[in-house]
PAKOL-324089 format. One record per residue: residue number from 1; chain; x, y, z of N, C-alpha, C, O in turn. Coordinates in nm, 3 decimals, decimal comma. Each point is the difference from the previous one (the first is absolute). Layout:
BEGIN
REC | k | c | neast | nnorth | nup | caeast | canorth | caup | ceast | cnorth | cup | oeast | onorth | oup
REC | NUM | A | X | Y | Z | X | Y | Z | X | Y | Z | X | Y | Z
...
***
This chain:
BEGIN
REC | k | c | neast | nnorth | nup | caeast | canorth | caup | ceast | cnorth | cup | oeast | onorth | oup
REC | 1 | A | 8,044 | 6,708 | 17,718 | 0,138 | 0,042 | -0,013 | 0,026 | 0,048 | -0,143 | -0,034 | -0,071 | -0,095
REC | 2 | A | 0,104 | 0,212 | 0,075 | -0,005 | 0,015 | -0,152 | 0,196 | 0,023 | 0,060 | 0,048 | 0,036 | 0,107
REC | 3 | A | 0,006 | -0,072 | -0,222 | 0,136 | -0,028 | -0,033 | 0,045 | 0,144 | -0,096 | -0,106 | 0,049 | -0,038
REC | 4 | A | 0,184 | 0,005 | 0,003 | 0,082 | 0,121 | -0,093 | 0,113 | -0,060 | -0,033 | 0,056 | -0,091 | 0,062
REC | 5 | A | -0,007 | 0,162 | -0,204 | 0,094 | -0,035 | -0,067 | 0,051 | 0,072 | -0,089 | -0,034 | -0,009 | -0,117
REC | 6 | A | 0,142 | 0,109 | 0,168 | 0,016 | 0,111 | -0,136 | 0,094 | -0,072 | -0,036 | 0,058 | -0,094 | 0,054
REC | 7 | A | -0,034 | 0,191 | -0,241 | 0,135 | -0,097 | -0,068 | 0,011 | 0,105 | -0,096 | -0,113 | -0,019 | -0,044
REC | 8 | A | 0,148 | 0,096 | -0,012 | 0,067 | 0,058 | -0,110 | 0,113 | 0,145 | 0,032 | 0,013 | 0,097 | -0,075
REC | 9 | A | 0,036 | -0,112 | 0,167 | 0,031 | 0,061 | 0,075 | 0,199 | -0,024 | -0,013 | 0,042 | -0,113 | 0,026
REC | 10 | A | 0,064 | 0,227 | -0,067 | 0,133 | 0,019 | -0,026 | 0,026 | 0,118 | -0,008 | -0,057 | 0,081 | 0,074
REC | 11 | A | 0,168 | -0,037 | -0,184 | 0,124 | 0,076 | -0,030 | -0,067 | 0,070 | -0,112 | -0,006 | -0,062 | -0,106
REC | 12 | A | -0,045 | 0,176 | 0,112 | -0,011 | 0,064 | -0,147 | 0,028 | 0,165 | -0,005 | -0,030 | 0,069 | 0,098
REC | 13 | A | 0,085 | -0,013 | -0,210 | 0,059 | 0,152 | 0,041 | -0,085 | 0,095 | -0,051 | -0,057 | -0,007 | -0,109
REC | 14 | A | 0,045 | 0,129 | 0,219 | -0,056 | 0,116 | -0,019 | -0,044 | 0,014 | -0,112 | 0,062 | 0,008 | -0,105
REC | 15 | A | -0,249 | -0,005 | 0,135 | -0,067 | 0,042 | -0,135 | -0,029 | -0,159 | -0,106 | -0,053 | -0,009 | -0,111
REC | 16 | A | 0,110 | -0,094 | 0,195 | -0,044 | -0,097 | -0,033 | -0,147 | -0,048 | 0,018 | -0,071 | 0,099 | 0,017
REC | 17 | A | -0,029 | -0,256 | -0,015 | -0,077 | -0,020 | 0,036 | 0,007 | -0,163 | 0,053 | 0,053 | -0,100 | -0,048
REC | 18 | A | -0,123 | 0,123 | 0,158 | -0,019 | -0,166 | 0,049 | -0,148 | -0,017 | 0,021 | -0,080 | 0,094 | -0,006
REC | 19 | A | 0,052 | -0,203 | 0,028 | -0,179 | -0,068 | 0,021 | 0,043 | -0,102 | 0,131 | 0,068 | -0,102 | -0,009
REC | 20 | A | -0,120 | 0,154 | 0,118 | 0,008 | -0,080 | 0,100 | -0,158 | -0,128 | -0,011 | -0,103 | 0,027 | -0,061
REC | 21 | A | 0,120 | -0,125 | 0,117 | -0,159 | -0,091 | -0,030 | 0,039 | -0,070 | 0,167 | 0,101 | -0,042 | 0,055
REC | 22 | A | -0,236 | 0,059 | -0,019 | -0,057 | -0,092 | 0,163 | -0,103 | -0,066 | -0,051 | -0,105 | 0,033 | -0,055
REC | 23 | A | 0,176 | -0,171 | 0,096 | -0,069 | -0,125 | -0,012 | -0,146 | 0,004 | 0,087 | -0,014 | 0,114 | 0,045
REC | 24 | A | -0,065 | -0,176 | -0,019 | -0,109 | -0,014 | 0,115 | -0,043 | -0,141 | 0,015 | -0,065 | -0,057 | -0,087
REC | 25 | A | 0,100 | 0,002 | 0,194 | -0,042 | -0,148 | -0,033 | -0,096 | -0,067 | 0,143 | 0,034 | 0,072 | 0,095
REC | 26 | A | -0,138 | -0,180 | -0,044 | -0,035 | -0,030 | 0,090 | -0,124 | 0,083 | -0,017 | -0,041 | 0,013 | -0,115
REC | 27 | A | -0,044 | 0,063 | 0,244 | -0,087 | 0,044 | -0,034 | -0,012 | 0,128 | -0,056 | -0,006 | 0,100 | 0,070
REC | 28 | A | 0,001 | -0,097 | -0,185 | -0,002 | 0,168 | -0,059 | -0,143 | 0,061 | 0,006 | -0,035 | 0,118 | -0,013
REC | 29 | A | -0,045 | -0,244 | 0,040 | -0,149 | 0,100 | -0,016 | -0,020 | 0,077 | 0,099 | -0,084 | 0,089 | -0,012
REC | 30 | A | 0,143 | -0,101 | 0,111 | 0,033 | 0,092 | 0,124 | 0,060 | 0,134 | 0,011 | 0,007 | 0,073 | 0,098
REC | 31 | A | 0,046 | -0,051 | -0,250 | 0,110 | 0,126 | 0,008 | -0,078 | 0,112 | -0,045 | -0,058 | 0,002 | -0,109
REC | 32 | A | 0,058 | 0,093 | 0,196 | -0,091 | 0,122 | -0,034 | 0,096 | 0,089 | -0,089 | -0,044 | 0,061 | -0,098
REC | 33 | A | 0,163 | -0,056 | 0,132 | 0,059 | 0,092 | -0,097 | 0,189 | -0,072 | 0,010 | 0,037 | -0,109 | 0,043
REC | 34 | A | 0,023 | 0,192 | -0,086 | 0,149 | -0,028 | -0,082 | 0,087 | 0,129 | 0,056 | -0,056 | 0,109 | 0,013
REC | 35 | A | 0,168 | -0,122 | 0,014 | 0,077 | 0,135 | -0,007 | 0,072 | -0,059 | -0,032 | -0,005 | -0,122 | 0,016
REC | 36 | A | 0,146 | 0,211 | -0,104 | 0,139 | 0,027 | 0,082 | 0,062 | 0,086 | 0,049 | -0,024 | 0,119 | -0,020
REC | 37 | A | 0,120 | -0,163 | 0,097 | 0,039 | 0,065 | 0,110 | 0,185 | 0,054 | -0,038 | 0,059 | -0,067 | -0,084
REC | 38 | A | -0,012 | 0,141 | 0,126 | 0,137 | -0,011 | -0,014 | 0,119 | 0,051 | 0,112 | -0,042 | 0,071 | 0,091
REC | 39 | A | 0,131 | -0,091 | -0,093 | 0,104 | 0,033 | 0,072 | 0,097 | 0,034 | 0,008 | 0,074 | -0,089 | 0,041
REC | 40 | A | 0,000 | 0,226 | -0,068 | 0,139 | -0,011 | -0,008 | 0,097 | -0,033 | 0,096 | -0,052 | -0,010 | 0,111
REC | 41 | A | 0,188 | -0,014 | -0,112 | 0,076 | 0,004 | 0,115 | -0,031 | 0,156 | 0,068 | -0,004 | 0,109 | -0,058
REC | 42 | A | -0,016 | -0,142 | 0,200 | -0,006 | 0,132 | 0,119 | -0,109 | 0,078 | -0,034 | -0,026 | 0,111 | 0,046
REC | 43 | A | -0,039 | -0,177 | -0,132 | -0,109 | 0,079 | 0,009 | -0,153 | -0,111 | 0,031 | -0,007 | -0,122 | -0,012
REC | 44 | A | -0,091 | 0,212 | 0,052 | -0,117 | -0,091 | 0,053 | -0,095 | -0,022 | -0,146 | 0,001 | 0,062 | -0,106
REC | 45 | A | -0,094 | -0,199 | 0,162 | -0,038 | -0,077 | -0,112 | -0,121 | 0,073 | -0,070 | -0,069 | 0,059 | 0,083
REC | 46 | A | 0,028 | -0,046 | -0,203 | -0,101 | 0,099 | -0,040 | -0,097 | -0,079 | -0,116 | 0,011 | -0,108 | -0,058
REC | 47 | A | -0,093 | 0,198 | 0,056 | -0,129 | -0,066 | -0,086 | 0,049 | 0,042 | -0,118 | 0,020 | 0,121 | -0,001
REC | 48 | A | 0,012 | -0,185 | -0,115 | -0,017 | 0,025 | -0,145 | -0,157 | 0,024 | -0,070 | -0,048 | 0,107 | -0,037
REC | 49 | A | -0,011 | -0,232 | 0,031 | -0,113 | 0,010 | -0,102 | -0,148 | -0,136 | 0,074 | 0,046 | -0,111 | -0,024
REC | 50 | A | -0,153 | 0,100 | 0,077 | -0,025 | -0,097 | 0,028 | -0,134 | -0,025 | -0,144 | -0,009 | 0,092 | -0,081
REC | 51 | A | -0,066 | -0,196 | 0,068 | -0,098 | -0,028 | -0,061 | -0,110 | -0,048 | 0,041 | 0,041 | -0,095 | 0,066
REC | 52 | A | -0,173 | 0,092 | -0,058 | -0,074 | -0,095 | 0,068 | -0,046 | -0,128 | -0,097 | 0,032 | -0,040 | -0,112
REC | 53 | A | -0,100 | 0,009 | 0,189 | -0,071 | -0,184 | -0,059 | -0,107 | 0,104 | -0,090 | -0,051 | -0,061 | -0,095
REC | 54 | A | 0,019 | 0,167 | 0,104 | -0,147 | 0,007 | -0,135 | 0,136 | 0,074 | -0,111 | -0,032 | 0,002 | -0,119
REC | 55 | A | 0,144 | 0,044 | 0,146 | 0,046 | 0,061 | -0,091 | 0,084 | 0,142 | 0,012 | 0,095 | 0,038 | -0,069
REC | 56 | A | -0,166 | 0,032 | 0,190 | 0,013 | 0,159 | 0,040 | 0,171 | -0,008 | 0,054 | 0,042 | -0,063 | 0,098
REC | 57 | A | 0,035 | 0,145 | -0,192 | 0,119 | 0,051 | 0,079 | 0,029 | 0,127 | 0,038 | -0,070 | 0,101 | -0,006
REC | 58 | A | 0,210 | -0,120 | 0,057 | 0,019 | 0,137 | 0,057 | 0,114 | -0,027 | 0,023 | 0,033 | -0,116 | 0,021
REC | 59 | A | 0,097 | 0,263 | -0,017 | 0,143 | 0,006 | -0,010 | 0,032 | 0,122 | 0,101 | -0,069 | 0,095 | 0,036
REC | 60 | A | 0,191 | -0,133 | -0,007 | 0,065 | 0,108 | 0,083 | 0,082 | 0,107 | -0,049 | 0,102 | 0,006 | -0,069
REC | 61 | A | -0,206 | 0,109 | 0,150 | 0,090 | 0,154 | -0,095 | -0,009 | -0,019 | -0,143 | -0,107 | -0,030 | -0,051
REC | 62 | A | 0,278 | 0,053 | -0,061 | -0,048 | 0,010 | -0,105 | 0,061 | -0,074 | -0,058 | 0,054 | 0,016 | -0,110
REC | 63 | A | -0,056 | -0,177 | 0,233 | 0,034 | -0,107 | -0,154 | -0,100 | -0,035 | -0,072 | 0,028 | -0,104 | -0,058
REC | 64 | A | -0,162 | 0,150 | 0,026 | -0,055 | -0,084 | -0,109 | 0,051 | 0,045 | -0,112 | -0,009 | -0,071 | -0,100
REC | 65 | A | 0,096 | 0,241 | 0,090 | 0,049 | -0,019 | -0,111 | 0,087 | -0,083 | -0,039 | 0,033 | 0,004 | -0,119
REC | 66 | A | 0,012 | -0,079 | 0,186 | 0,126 | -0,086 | -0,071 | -0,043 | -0,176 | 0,042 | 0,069 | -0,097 | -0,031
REC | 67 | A | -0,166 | 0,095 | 0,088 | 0,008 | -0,118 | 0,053 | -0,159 | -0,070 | -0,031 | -0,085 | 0,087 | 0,012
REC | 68 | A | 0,048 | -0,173 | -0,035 | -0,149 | -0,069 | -0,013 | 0,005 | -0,088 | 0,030 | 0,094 | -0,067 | -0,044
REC | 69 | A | -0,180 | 0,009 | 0,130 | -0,043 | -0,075 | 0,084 | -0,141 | -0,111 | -0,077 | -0,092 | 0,055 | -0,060
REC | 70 | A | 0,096 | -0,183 | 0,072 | -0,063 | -0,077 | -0,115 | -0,051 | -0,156 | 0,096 | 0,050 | -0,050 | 0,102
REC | 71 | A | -0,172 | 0,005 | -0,189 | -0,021 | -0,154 | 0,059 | -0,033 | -0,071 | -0,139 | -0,046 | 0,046 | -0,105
REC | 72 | A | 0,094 | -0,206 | 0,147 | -0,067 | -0,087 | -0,079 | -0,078 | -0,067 | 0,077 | 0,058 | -0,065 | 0,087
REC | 73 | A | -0,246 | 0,055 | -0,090 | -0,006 | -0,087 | 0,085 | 0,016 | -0,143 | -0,025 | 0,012 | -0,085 | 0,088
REC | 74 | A | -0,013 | 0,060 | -0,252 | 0,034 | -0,146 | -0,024 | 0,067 | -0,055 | 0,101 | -0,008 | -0,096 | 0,077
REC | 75 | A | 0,103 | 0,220 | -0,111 | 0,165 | -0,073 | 0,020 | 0,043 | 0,029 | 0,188 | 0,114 | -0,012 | 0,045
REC | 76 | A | -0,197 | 0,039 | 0,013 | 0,015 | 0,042 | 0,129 | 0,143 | 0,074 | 0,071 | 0,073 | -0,007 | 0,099
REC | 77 | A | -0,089 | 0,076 | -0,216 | 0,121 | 0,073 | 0,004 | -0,016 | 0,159 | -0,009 | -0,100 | 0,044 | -0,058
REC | 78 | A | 0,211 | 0,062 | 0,123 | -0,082 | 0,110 | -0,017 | 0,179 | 0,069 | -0,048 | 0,114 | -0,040 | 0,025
REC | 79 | A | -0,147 | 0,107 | -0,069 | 0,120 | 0,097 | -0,066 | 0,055 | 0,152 | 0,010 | -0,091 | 0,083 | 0,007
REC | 80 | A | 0,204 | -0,037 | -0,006 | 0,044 | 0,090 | 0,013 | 0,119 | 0,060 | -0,111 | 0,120 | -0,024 | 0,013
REC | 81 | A | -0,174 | 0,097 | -0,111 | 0,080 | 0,026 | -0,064 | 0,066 | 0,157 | -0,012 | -0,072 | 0,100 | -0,009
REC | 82 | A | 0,205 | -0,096 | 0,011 | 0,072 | 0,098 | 0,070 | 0,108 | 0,069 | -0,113 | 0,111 | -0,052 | -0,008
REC | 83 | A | -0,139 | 0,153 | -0,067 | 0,079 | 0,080 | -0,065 | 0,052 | 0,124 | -0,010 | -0,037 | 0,083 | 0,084
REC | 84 | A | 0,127 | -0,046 | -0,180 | 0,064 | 0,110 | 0,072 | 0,061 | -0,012 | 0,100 | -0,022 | 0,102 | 0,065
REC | 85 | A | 0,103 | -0,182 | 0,003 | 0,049 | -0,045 | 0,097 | 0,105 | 0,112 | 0,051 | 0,067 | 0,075 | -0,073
REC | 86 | A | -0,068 | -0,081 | 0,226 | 0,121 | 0,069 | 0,050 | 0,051 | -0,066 | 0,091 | -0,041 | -0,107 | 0,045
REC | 87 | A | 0,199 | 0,209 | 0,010 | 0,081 | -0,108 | 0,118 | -0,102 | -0,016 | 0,096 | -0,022 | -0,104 | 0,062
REC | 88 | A | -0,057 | 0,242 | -0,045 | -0,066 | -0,007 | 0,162 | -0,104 | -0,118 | 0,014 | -0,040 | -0,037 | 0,110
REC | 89 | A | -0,008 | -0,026 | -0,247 | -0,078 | -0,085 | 0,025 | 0,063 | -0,135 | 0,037 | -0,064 | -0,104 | 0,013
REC | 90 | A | 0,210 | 0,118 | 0,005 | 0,045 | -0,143 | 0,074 | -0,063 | -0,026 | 0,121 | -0,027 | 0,079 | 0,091
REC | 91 | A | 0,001 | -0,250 | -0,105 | -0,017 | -0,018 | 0,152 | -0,078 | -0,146 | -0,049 | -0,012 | -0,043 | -0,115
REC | 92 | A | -0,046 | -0,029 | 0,268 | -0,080 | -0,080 | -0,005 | -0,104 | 0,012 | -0,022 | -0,071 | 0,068 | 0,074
REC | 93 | A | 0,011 | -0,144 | -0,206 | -0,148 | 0,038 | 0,055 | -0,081 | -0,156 | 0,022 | 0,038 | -0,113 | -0,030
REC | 94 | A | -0,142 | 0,153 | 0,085 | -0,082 | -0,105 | 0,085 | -0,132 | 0,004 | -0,056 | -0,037 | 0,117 | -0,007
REC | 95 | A | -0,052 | -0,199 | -0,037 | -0,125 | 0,030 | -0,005 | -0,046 | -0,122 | 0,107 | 0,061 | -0,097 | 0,044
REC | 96 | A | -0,214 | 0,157 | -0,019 | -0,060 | -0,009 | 0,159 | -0,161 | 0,010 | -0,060 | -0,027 | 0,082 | -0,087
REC | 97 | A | -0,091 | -0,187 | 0,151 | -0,087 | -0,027 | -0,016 | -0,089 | 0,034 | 0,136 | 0,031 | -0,023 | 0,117
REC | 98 | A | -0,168 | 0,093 | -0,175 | -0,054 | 0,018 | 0,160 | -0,110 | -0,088 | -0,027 | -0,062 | 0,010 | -0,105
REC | 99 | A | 0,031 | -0,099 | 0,194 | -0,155 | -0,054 | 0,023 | -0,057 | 0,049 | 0,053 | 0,022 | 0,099 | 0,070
REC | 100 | A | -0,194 | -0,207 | -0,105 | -0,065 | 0,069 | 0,000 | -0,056 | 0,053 | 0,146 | 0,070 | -0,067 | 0,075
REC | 101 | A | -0,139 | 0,134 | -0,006 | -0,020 | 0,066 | 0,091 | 0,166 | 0,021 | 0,103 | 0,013 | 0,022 | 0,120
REC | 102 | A | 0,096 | -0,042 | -0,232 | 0,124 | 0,070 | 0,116 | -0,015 | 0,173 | -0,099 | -0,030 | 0,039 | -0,113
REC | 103 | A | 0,080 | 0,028 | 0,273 | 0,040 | 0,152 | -0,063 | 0,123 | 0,019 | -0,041 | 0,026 | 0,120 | -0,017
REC | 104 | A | 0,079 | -0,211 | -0,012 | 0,155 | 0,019 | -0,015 | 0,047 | -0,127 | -0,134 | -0,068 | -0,102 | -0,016
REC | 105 | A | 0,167 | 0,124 | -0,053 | 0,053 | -0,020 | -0,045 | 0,033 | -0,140 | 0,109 | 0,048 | 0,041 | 0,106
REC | 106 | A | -0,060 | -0,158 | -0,109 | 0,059 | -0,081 | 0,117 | 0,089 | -0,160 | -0,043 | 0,055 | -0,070 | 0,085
REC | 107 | A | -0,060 | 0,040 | -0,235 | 0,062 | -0,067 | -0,053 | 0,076 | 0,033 | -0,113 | -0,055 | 0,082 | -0,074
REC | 108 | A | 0,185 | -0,131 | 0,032 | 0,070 | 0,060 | -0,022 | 0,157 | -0,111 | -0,094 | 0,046 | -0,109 | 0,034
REC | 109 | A | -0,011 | 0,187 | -0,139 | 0,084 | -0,076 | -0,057 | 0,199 | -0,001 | 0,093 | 0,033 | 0,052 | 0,106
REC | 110 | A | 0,011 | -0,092 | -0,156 | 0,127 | -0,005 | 0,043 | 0,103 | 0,115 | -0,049 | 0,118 | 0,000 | 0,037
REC | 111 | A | -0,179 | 0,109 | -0,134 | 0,039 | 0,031 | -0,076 | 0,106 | -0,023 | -0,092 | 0,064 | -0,105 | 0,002
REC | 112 | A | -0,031 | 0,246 | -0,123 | 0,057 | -0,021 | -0,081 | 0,105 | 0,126 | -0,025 | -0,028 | 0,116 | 0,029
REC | 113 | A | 0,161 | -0,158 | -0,093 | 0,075 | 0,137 | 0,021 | 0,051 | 0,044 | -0,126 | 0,072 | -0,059 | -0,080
REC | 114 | A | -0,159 | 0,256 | 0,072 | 0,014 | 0,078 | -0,141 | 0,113 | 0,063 | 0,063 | 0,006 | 0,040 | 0,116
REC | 115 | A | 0,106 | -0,035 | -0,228 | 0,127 | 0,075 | -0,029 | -0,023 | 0,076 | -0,079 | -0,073 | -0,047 | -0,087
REC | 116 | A | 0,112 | 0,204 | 0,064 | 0,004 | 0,062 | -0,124 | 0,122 | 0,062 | 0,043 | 0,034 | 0,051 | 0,107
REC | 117 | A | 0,046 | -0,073 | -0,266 | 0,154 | 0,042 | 0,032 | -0,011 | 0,142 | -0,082 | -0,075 | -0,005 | -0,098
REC | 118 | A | 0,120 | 0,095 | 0,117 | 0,031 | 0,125 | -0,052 | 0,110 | 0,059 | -0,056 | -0,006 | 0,117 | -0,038
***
């Protein structure tokens, strides 16, 4: 059983910056890779940035310009740091762990909710 836990996650205005962090707790040696995920109201849920367990990431479209995607493995924690901020990037976001031999994203935090006021 691996557990999620995002937390840095509020209110900050256009062109601001936030650092979202997902906890990983229980079995992590199991986790092949990391995403997050996001959501606005009425709109459907989408891939931001995921990472794997050796390191290799990858982002959606052209947030890596504004957005980087990060791990500690000390700290079993993996990171998302998000600047340049805009309104459209309001929403929930979720990060989601795939094990190992699953093909999906299948565990998953409760998420967390980014505001950007304009």
């Amino acid at each position: 059983q691996v557990q999620l836990m995002e937390s840095g996650g509020g209110l900050v205005q256009a062109g601001g910056s936030l650092r979202l962090s997902c906890a990983a707790s229980g079995s992590i040696f199991c986790i092949e890779a990391i995403a997050w995920y996001r959501q606005a109201p009425g709109k459907q849920r989408e891939l931001v940035a995921q990472v794997t367990s050796e390191g290799s990431t990858a982002y959606s479209g052209s947030l890596a310009d504004r957005f980087t995607i990060s791990r500690d493995s000390a700290k079993n924690t993996v990171y998302l740091q998000m600047n340049s901020l805009k309104s459209e990037d309001t929403a929930t976001y979720y990060c989601a762990a795939k094990m190992e031999g699953s093909r999906w994203f299948g565990v998953w935090g409760q998420g967390i909710q980014v505001t950007v006021s304009s």
